[in-house]
N, CA and C atoms as a LAMMPS dump frame, in Angstrom:
ITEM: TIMESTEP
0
ITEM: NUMBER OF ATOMS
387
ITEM: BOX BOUNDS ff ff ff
-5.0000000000000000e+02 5.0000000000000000e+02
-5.0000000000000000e+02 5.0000000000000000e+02
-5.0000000000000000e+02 5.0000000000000000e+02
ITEM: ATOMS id mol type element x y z
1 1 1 N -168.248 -426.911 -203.341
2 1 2 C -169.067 -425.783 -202.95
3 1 3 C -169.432 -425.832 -201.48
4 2 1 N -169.98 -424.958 -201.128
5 2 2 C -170.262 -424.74 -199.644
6 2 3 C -171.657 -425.529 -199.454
7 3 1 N -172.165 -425.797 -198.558
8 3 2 C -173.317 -426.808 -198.01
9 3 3 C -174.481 -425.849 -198.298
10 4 1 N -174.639 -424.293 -198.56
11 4 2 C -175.694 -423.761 -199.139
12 4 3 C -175.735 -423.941 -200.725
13 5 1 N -174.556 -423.993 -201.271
14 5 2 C -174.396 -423.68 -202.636
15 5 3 C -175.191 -424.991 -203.274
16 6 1 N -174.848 -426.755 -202.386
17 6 2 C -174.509 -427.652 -202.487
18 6 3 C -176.524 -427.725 -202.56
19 7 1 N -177.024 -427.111 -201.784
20 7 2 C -177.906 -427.309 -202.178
21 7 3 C -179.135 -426.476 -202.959
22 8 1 N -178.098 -425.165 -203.268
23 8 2 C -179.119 -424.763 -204.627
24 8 3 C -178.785 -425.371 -205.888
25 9 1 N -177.711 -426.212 -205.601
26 9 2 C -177.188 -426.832 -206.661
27 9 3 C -178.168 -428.28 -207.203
28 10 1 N -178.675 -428.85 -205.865
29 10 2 C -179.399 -430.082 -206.195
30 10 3 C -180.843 -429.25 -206.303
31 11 1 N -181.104 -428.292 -206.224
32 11 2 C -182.686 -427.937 -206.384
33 11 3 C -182.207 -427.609 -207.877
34 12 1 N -181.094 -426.99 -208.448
35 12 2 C -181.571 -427.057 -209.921
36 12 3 C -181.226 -428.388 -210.656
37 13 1 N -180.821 -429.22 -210.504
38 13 2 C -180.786 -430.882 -210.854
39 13 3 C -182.701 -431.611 -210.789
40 14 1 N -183.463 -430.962 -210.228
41 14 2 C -184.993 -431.269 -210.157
42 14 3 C -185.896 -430.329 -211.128
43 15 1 N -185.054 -429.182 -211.506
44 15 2 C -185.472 -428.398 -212.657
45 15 3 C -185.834 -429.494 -214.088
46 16 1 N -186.528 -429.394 -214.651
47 16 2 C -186.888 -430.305 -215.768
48 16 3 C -186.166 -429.775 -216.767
49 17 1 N -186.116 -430.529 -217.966
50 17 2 C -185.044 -429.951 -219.19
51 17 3 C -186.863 -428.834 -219.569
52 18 1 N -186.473 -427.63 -220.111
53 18 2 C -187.816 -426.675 -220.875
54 18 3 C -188.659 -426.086 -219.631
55 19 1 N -188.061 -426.068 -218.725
56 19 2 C -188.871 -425.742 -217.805
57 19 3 C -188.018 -424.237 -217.361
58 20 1 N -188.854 -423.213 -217.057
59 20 2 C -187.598 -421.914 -215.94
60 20 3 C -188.697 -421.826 -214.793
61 21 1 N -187.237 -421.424 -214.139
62 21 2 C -188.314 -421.168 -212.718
63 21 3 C -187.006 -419.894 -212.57
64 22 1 N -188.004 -418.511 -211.299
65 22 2 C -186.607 -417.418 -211.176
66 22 3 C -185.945 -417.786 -209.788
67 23 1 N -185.076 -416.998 -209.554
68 23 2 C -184.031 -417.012 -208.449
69 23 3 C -184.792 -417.208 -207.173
70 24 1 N -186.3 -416.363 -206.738
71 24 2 C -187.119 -416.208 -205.696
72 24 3 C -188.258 -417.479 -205.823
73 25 1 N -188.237 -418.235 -207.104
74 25 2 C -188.933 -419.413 -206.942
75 25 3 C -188.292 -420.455 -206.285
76 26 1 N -186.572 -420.418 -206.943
77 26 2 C -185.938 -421.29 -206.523
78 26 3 C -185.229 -421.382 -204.98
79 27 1 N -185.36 -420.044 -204.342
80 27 2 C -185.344 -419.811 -203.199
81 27 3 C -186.776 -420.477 -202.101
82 28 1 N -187.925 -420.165 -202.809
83 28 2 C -188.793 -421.217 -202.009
84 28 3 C -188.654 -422.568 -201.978
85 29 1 N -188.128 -423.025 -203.033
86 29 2 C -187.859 -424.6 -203.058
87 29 3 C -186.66 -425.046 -202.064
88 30 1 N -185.466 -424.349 -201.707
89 30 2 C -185.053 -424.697 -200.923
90 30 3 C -185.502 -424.475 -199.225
91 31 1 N -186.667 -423.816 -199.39
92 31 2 C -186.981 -423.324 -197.786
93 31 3 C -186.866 -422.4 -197.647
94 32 1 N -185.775 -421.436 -198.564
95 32 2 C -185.301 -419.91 -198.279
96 32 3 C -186.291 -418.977 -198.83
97 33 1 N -187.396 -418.742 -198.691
98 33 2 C -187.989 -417.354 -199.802
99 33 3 C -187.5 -416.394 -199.749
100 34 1 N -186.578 -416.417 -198.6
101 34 2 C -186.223 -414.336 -198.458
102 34 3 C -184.438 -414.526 -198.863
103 35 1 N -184.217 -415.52 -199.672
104 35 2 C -182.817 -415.359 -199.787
105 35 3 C -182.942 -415.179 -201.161
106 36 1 N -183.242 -415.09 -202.424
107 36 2 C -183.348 -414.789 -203.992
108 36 3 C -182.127 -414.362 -204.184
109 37 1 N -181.08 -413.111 -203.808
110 37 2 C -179.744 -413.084 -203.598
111 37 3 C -178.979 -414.225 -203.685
112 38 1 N -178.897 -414.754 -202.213
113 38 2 C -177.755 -415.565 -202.059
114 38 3 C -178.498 -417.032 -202.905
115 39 1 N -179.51 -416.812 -203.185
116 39 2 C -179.579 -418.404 -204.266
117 39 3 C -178.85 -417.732 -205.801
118 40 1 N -179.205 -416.673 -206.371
119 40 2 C -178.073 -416.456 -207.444
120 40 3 C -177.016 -415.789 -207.328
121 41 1 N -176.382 -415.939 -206.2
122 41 2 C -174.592 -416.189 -206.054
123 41 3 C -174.109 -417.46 -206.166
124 42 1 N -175.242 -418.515 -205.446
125 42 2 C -174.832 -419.682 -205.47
126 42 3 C -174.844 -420.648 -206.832
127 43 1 N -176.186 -419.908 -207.975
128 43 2 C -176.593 -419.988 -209.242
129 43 3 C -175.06 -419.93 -210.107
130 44 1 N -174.676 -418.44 -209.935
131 44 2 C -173.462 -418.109 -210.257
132 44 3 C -171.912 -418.867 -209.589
133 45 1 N -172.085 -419.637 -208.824
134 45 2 C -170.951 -420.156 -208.628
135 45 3 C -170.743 -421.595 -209.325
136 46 1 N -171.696 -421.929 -209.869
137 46 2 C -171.912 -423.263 -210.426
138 46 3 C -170.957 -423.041 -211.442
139 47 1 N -169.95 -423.98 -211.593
140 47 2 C -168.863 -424.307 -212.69
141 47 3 C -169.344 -425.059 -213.691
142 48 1 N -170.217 -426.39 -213.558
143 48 2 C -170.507 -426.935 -214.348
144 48 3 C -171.734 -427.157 -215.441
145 49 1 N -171.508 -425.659 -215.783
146 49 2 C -172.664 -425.423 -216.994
147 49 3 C -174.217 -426.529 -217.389
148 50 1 N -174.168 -426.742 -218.161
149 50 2 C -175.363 -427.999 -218.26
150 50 3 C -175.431 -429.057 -217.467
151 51 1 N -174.127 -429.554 -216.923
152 51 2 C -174.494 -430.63 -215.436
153 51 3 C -175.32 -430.445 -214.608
154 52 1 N -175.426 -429.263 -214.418
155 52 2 C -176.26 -428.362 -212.941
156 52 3 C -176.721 -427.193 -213.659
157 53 1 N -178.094 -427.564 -214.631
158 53 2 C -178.478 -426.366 -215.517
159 53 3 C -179.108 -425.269 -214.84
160 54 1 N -177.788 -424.139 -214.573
161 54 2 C -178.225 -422.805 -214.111
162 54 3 C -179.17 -422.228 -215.262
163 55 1 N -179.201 -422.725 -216.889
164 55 2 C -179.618 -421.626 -217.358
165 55 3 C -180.644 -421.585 -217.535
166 56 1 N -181.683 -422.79 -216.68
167 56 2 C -182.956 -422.63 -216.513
168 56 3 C -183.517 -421.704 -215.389
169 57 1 N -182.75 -420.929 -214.961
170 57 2 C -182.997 -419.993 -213.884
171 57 3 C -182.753 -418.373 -214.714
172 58 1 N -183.586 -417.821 -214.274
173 58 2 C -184.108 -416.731 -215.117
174 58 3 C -185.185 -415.925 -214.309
175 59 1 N -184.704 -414.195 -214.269
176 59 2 C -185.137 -412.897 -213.448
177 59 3 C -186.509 -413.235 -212.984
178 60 1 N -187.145 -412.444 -212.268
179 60 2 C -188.385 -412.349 -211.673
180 60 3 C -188.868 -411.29 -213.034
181 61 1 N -188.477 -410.6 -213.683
182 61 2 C -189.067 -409.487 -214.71
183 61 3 C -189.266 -410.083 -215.722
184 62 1 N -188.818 -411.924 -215.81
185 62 2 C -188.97 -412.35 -217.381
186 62 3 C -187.455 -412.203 -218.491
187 63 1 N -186.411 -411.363 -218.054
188 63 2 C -185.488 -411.537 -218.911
189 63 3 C -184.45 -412.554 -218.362
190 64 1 N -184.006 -413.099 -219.412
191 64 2 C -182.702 -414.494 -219.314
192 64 3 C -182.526 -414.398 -218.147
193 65 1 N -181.629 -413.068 -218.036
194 65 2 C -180.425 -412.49 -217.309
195 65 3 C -179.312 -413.311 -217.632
196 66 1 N -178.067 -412.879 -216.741
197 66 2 C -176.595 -413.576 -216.85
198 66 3 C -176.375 -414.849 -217.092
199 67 1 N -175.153 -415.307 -217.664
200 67 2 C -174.707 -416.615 -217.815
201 67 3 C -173.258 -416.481 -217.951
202 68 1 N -173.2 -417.376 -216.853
203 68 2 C -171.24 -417.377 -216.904
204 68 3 C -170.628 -417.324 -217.88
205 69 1 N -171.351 -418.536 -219.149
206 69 2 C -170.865 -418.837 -220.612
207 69 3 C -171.076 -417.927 -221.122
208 70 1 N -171.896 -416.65 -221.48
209 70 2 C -172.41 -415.789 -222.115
210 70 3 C -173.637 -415.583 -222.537
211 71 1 N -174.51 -415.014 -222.746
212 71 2 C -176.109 -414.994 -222.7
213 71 3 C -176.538 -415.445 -223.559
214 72 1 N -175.844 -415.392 -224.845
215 72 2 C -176.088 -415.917 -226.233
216 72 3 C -176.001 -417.368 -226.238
217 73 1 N -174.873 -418.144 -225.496
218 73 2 C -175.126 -419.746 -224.879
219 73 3 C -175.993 -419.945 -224.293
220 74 1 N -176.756 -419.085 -223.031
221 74 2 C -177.999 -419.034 -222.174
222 74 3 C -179.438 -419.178 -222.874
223 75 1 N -179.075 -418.484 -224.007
224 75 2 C -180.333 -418.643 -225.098
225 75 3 C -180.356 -419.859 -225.916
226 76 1 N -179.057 -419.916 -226.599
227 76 2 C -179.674 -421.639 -227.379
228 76 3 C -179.951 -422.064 -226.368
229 77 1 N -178.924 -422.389 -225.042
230 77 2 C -179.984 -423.619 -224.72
231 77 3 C -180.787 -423.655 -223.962
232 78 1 N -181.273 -422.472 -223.812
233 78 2 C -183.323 -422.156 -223.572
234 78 3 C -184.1 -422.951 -224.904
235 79 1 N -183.461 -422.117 -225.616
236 79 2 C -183.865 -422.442 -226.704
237 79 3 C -184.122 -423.921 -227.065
238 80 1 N -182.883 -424.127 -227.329
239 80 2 C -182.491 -425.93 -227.805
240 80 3 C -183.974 -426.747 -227.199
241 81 1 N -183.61 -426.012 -225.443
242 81 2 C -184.729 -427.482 -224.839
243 81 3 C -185.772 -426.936 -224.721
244 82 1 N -186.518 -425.86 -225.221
245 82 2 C -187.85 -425.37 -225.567
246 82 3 C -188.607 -425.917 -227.1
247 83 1 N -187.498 -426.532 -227.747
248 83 2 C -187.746 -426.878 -229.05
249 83 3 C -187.746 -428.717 -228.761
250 84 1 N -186.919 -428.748 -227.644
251 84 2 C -187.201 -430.365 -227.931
252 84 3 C -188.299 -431.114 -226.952
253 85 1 N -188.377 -430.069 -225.832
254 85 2 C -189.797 -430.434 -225.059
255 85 3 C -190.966 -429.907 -225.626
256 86 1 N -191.134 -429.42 -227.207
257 86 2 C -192.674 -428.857 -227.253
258 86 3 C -193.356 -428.073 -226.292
259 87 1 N -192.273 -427.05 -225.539
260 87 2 C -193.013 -426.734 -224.287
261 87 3 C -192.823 -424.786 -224.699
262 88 1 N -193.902 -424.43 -224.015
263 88 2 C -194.058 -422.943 -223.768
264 88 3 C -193.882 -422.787 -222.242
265 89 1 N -194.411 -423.755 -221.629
266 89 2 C -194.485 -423.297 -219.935
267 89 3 C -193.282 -422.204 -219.404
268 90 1 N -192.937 -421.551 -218.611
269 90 2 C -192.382 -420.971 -217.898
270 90 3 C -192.271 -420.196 -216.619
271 91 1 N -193.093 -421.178 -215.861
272 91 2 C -193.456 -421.631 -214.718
273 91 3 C -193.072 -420.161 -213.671
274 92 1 N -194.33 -419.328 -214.144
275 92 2 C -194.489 -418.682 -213.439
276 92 3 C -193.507 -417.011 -214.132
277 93 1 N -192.353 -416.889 -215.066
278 93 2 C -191.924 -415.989 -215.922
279 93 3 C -191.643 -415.86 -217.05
280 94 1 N -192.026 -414.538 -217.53
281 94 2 C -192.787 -415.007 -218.788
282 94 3 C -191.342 -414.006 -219.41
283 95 1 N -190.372 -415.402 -219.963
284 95 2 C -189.276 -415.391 -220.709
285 95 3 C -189.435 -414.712 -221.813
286 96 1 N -188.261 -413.836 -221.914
287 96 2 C -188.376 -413.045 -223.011
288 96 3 C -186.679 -413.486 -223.709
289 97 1 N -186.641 -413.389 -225.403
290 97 2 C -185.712 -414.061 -226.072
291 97 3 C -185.196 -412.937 -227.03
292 98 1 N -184.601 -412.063 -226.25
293 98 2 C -184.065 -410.763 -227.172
294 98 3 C -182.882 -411.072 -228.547
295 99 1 N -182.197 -411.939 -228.399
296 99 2 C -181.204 -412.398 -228.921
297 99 3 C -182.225 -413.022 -230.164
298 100 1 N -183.456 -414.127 -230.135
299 100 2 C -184.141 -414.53 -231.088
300 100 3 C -184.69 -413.522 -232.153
301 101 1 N -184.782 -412.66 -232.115
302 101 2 C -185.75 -411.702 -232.892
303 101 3 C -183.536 -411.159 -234.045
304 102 1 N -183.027 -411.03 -233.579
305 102 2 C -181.65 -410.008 -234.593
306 102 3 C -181.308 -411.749 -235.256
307 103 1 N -181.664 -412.646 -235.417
308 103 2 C -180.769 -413.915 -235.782
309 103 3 C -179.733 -414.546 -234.932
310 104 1 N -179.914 -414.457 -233.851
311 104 2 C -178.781 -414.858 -233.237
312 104 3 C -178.569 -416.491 -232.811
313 105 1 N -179.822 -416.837 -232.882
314 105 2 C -180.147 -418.169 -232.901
315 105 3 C -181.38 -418.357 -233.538
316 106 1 N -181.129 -419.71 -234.064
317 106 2 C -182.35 -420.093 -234.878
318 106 3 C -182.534 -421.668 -234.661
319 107 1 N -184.183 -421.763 -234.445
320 107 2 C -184.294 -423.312 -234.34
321 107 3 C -184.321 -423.657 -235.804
322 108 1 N -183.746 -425.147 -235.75
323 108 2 C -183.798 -425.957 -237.501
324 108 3 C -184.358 -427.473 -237.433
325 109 1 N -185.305 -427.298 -236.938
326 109 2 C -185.949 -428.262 -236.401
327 109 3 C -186.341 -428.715 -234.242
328 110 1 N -187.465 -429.614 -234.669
329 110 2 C -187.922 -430.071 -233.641
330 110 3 C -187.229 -430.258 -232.317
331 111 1 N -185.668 -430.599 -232.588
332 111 2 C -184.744 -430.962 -231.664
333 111 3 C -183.167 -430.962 -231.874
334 112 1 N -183.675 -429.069 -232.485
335 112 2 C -182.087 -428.975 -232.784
336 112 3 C -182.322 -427.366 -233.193
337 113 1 N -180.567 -426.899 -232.685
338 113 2 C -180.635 -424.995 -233.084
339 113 3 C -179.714 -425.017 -233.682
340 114 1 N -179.597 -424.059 -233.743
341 114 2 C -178.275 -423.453 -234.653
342 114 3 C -177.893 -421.944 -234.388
343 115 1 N -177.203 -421.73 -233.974
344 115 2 C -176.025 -420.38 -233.83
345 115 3 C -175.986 -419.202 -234.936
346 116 1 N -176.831 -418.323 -235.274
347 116 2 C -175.943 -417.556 -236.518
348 116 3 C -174.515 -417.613 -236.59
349 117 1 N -174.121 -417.616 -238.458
350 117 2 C -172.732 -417.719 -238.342
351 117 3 C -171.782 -416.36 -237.407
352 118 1 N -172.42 -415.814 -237.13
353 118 2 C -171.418 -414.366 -236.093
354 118 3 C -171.636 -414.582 -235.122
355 119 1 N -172.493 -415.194 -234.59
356 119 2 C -172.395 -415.579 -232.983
357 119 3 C -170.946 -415.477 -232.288
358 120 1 N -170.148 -415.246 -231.422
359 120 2 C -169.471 -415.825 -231.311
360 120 3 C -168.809 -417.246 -230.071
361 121 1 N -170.474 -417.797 -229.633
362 121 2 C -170.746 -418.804 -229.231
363 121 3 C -171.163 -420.163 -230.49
364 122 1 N -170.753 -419.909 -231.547
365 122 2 C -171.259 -420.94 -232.527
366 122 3 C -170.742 -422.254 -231.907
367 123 1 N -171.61 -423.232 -232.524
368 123 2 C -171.686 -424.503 -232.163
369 123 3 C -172.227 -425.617 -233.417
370 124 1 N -172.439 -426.756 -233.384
371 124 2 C -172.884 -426.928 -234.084
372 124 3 C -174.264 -427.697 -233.919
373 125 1 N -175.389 -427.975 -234.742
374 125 2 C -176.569 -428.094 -233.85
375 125 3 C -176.392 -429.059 -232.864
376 126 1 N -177.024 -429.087 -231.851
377 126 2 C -177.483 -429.866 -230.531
378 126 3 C -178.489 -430.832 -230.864
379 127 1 N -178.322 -431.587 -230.838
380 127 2 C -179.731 -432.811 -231.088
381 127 3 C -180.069 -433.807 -229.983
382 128 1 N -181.067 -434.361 -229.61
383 128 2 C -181.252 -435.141 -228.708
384 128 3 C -181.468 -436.503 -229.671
385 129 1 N -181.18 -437.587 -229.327
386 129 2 C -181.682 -438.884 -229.832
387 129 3 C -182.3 -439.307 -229.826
């Protein structure tokens, strides 16, 4: 990646697992407040899905928004690590889980989801150890 990307990339590596912060938060953390743009191009250029968890980055209005993988992946694993940190926080946007309310995911415990069977992101649950 490019030496900007490189480092919206390590500001979301300091993101906590259950934690969101949006594009214009994560733009102050690098120094940039007036770039919210070019931090989610750089959000969006990230290849490596959960290595460099973009999908704790989420709109200034409170919805998900985009995910390279698909939004329905963006949600379990909001989901997943909202269920295994005991956490509500959302540091500053107040996440909304449209996909939760039709079945599209369902938690099945403390530290683990599950996919409706039509998803067509199914998986099988996620568990932490």
């Amino acid at each position: 990646g490019t030496p900007f990307q490189l480092r919206v990339w390590n500001a979301l590596l300091a993101i906590p697992a259950g934690a969101r912060v949006t594009y214009g938060e994560l733009a102050v953390r690098i120094g940039m407040p007036r770039a919210a743009r070019a931090v989610a191009g750089a959000v969006a250029a990230n290849h490596l899905a959960v290595l460099i968890p973009c999908h704790r980055v989420v709109r200034a209005d409170g919805d998900a928004g985009g995910y390279r993988w698909g939004q329905r992946r963006k949600l379990a694993l909001l989901a997943a690590e909202q269920a295994a940190t005991h956490s509500t926080v959302t540091h500053g946007a107040a996440v909304r889980y449209p996909s939760l309310t039709n079945g599209a995911v369902k938690i099945v415990g403390p530290c683990a989801v599950a996919l409706a069977d039509d998803c067509p992101a199914r998986t099988r649950p996620v568990r932490r150890p």
